[in-house]
C-alpha positions in Angstrom: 128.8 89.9 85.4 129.9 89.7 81.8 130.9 92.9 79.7 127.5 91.8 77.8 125.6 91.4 80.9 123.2 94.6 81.8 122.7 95.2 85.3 118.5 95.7 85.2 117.5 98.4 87.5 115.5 97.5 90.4 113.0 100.4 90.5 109.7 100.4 89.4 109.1 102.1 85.9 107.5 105.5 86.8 103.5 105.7 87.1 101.9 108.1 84.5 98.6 109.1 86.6 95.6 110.5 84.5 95.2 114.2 86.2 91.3 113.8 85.6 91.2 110.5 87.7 94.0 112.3 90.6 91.4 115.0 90.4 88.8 112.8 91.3 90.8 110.8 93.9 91.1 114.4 95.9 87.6 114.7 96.0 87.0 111.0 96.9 89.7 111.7 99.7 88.0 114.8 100.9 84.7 113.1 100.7 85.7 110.1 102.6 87.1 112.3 105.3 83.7 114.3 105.8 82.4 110.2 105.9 84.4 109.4 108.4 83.6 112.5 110.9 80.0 112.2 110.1 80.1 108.8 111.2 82.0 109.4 114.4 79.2 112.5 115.1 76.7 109.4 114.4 78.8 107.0 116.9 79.2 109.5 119.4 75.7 111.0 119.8 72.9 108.6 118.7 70.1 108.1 121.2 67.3 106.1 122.0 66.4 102.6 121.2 69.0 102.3 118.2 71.5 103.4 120.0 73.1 99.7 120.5 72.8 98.6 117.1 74.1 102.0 115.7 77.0 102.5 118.2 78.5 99.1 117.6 78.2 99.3 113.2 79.6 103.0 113.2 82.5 101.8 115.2 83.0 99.2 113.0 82.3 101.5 109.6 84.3 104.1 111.1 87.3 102.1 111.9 87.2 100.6 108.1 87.1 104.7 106.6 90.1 105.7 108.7 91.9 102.8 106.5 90.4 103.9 103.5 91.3 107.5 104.0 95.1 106.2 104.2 94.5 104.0 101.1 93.0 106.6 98.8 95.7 109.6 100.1 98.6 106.8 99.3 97.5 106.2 95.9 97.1 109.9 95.0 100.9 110.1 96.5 101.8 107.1 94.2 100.2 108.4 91.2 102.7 111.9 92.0 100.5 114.4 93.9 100.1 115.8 96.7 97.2 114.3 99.1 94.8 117.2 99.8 94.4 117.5 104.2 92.8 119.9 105.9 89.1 120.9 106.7 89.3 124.1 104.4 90.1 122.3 101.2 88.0 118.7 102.3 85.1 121.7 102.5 86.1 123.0 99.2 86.5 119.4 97.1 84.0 117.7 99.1 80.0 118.0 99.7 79.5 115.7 102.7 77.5 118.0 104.9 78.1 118.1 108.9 75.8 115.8 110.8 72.8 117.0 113.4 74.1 115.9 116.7 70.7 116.5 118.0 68.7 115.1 114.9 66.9 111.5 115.9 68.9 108.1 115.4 67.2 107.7 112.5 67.7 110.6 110.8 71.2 110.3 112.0 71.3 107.2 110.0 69.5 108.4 107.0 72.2 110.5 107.1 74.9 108.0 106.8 72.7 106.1 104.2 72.5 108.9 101.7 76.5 109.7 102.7 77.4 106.5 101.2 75.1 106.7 98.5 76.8 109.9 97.7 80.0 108.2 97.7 79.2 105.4 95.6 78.0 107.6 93.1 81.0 109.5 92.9 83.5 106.8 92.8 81.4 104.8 90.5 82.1 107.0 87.1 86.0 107.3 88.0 86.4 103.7 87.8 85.6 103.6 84.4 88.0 106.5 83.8 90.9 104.6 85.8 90.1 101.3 83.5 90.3 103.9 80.3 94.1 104.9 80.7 94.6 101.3 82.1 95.4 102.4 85.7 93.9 99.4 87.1 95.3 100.0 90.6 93.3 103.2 91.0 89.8 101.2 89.4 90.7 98.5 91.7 90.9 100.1 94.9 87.9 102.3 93.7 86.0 98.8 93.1 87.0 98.2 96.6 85.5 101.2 98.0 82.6 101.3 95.7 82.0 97.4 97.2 82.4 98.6 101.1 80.1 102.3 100.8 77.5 99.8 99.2 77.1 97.2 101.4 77.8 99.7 104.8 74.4 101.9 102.8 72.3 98.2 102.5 73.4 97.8 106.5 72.5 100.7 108.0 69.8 100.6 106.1 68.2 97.9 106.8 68.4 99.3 110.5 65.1 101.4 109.3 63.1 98.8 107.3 
C-alpha cells in the first residue's frame, strides 16, 4: 500500500435507529410473543371437528412466529437496544390477551383471527414511520410481517366461512 493509499475500514457505518420506531418494534416483539403462545394454547387444545385442520395450520403459523420473534428482537439489537424478554414486560408493552383453553375451536380461532388483525394494525403505521427516517430495513421486515399476520388472519379465517 502506497503512502497515498487509505486502508478503508471494513465495518459497517453505525445505524442511527429512530427511538419512536425501536419503541414500536418492542411492542411488536412483545405482541408477537403473546401470538405465538396464544397459538400454541390454540394447537394444543382445540377440539372437535376442526381439530385436524386447526392443529396442522397452528403448527405451521406457530413455527413461522418463533422465526419472527428472533427477526424482530435482532433488528431492535441492530438498531442499539436492548430486546425486551420476559412475561412481565410482554404484559406491560403488549395487549394480546391469554387464550380460553376451554373456549370452542371456533372461538379459539376467532381468537387467532382478531390476534393477527391486531397485529397487522399495529405494524401497519410503523412502517410508514421506518420509510420516514429512511430505515428501510425496519419497514421491510415490517412489510414482511404485515404480509404473513394477513394472509395467516384470511387462513384461519376462511376455516369459519
Amino acid at each position: 500500500m502506497s503512502p497515498k493509499t487509505t486502508k478503508k475500514s471494513a465495518t459497517v457505518k453505525a445505524i442511527v435507529a429512530s427511538p419512536a420506531v425501536v419503541d414500536d418494534l418492542k411492542v411488536i416483539l412483545a405482541e408477537t410473543v403473546q401470538l405465538y403462545i396464544l397459538t400454541y394454547n390454540v394447537h394444543w387444545n382445540v377440539t372437535g371437528p376442526l381439530f385436524q385442520p386447526v392443529h396442522l395450520l397452528t403448527e405451521t403459523q406457530y413455527t413461522e412466529i418463533a422465526l419472527a420473534v428472533d427477526e424482530v428482537a435482532e433488528r431492535i439489537r441492530t438498531l442499539g437496544q436492548k430486546a425486551p424478554a420476559g412475561f412481565k414486560v410482554y404484559q406491560k408493552l403488549g395487549s394480546i390477551a391469554d387464550g380460553d383453553e376451554n373456549a370452542s375451536a371456533e372461538d379459539m380461532v376467532k381468537s387467532l383471527v382478531a390476534a393477527h388483525a391486531h397485529l397487522a394494525a399495529r405494524i401497519r403505521p410503523v412502517i410508514g414511520k421506518a420509510a420516514e427516517v429512511h430505515d428501510e430495513v425496519t419497514a421491510g421486515l415490517l412489510t414482511d410481517r404485515l404480509q404473513a399476520h394477513e394472509k395467516a388472519g384470511w387462513m384461519l379465517g376462511a376455516m369459519l366461512a
